[in-house]
C-alpha positions in Angstrom: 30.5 -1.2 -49.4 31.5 -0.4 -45.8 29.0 -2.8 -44.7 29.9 -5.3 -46.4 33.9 -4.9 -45.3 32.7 -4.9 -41.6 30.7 -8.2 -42.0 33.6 -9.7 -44.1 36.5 -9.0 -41.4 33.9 -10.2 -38.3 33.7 -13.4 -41.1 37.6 -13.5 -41.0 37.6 -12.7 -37.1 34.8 -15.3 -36.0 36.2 -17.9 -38.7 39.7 -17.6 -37.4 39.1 -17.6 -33.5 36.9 -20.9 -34.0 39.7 -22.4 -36.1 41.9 -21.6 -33.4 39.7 -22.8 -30.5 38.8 -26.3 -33.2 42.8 -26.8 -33.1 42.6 -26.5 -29.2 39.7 -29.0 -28.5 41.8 -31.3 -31.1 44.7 -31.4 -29.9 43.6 -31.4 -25.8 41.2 -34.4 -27.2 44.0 -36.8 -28.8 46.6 -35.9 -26.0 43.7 -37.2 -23.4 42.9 -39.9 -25.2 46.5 -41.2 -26.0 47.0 -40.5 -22.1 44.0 -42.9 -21.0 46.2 -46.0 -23.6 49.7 -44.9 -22.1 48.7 -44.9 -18.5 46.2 -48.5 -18.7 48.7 -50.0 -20.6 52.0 -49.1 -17.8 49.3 -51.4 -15.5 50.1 -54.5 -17.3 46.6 -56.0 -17.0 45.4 -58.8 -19.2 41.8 -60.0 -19.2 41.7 -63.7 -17.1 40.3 -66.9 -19.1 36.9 -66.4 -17.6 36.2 -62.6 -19.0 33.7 -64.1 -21.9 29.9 -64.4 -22.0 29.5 -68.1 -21.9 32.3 -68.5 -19.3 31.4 -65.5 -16.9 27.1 -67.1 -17.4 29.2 -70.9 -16.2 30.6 -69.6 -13.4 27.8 -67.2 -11.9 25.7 -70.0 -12.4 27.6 -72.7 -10.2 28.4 -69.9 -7.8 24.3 -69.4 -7.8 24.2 -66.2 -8.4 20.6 -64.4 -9.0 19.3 -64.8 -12.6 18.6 -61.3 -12.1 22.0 -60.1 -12.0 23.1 -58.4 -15.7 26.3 -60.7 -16.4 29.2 -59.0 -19.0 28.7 -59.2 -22.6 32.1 -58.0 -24.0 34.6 -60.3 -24.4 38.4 -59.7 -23.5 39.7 -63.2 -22.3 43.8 -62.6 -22.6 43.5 -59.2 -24.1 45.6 -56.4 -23.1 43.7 -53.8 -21.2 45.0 -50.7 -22.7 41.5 -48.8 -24.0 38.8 -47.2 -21.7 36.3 -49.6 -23.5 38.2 -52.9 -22.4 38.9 -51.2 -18.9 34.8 -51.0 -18.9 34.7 -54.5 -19.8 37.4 -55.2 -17.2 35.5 -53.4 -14.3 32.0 -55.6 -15.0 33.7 -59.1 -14.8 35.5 -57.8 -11.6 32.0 -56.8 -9.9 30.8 -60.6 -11.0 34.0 -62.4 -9.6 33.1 -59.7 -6.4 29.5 -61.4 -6.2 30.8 -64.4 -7.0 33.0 -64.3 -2.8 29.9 -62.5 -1.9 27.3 -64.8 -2.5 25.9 -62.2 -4.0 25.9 -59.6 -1.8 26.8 -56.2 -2.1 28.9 -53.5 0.0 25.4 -52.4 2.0 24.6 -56.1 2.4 27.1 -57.6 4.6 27.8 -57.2 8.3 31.4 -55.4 9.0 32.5 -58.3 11.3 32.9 -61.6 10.7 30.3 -63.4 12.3 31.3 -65.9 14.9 28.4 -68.6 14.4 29.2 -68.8 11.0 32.9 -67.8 9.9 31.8 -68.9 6.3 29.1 -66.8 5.5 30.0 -63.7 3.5 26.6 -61.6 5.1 28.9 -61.3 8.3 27.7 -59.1 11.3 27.7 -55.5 12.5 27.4 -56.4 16.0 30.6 -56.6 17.9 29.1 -59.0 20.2 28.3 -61.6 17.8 31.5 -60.9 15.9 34.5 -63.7 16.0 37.6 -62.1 17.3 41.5 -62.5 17.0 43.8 -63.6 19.7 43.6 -60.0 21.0 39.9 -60.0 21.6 39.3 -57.6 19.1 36.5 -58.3 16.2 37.5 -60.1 12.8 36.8 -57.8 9.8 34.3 -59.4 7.6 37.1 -60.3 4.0 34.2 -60.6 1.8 33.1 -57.1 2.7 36.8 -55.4 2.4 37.3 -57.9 -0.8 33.9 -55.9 -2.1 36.0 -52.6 -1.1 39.1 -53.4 -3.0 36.9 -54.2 -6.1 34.9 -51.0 -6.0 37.9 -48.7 -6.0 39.7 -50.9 -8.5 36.6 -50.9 -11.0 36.1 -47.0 -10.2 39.2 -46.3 -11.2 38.8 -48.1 -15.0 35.3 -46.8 -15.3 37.0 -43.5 -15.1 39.2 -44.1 -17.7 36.7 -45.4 -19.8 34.6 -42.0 -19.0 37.9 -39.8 -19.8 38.2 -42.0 -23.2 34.6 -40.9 -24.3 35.2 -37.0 -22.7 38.4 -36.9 -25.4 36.2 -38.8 -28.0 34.0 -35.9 -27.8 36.1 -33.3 -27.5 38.1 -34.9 -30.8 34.9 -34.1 -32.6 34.0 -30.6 -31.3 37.2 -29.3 -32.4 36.9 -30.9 -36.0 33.0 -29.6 -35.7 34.5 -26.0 -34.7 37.7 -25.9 -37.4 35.1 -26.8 -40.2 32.7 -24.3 -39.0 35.4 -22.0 -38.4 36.6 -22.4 -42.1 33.4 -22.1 -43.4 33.0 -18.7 -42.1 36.2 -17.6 -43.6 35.2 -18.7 -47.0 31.7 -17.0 -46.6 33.6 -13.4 -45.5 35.9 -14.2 -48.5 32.5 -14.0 -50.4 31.4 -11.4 -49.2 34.6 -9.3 -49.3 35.0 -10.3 -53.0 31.2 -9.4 -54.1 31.4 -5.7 -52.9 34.5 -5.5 -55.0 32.2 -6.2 -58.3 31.6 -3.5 -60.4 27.9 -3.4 -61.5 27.4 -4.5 -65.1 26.8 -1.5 -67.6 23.4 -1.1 -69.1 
């Protein structure tokens, strides 16, 4: 009988502290993921006309853009941005508009100066001494690379809040996982508590 009361109250103990820790994760899980809507939405941003599939393929291809570069296939042309998943979506059309100045380069790709045989090309130069310069003698930074800069830290910031979406997605479900679990246990040491109480039948 006292064996049975001390597994019936660690039931009660264990049941309850999970419960508790289940209400936790639950409630830290919505409030993060209500904070990742309220905070995209006070930005205001609203997908541009060209954040579709066939559009974004159009325009990579007239800005001849490798075939081997994986083009968006979410769609949020004129859609409030205002969910970690659009803000994803957001961040890959950004990186193709970003390719698109680029010519399809990348950050590690172009030169830091703009180069002064060609002023147009995006690749730019590193060398100071082929590098166009201002009034002041001093070298031209290369606008495709800081453009490429701006874009990174811009589609860093959404991917983020498309990772803290899915970190309070998950947490939503560990604490329903651990208030179940946690009730479960309860209603086992309830079982238990309430067998030992039996009287054995009489012969």
């Amino acid at each position: 009988m006292k064996g049975r009361r001390l597994w019936a109250i660690g039931g009660f103990i264990s049941g309850a502290v999970l419960i508790v820790f289940g209400a936790v994760a639950l409630y830290m899980g919505i409030n993060g993921y209500q904070t990742v809507g309220d905070e995209l939405s006070k930005e205001q941003i609203v997908g541009g006309s060209d954040m579709a599939p066939a559009e974004i393929q159009k325009a990579a291809s007239e800005a001849g853009l490798p075939a081997t570069i994986e083009l968006p296939t979410c769609d949020v042309v004129d859609e409030t941005i205002d969910t970690g998943s659009d803000a994803r979506c957001f961040a890959q059309y950004m990186r193709i508009h970003a390719l698109e100045a680029s010519g399809g380069l990348t950050y590690a790709q172009m030169g830091r100066f703009q180069s002064a045989d060609e002023p147009d090309d995006p690749a730019g130069t590193s060398d100071e001494a082929a590098a166009a310069t201002d009034e002041n003698g001093a070298p031209i930074s290369n606008g495709a690379r800081n453009l490429w800069i701006t874009e990174t830290a811009l589609a860093t910031a959404l991917n983020v809040s498309y990772m803290a979406e899915q970190i309070s997605i998950f947490s939503i479900v560990v604490g329903v996982a651990l208030v179940l679990t946690g009730i479960g246990l309860v209603i086992l040491a309830l079982a238990v508590l309430g067998g030992g109480d039996r009287k054995p039948a009489a012969s």
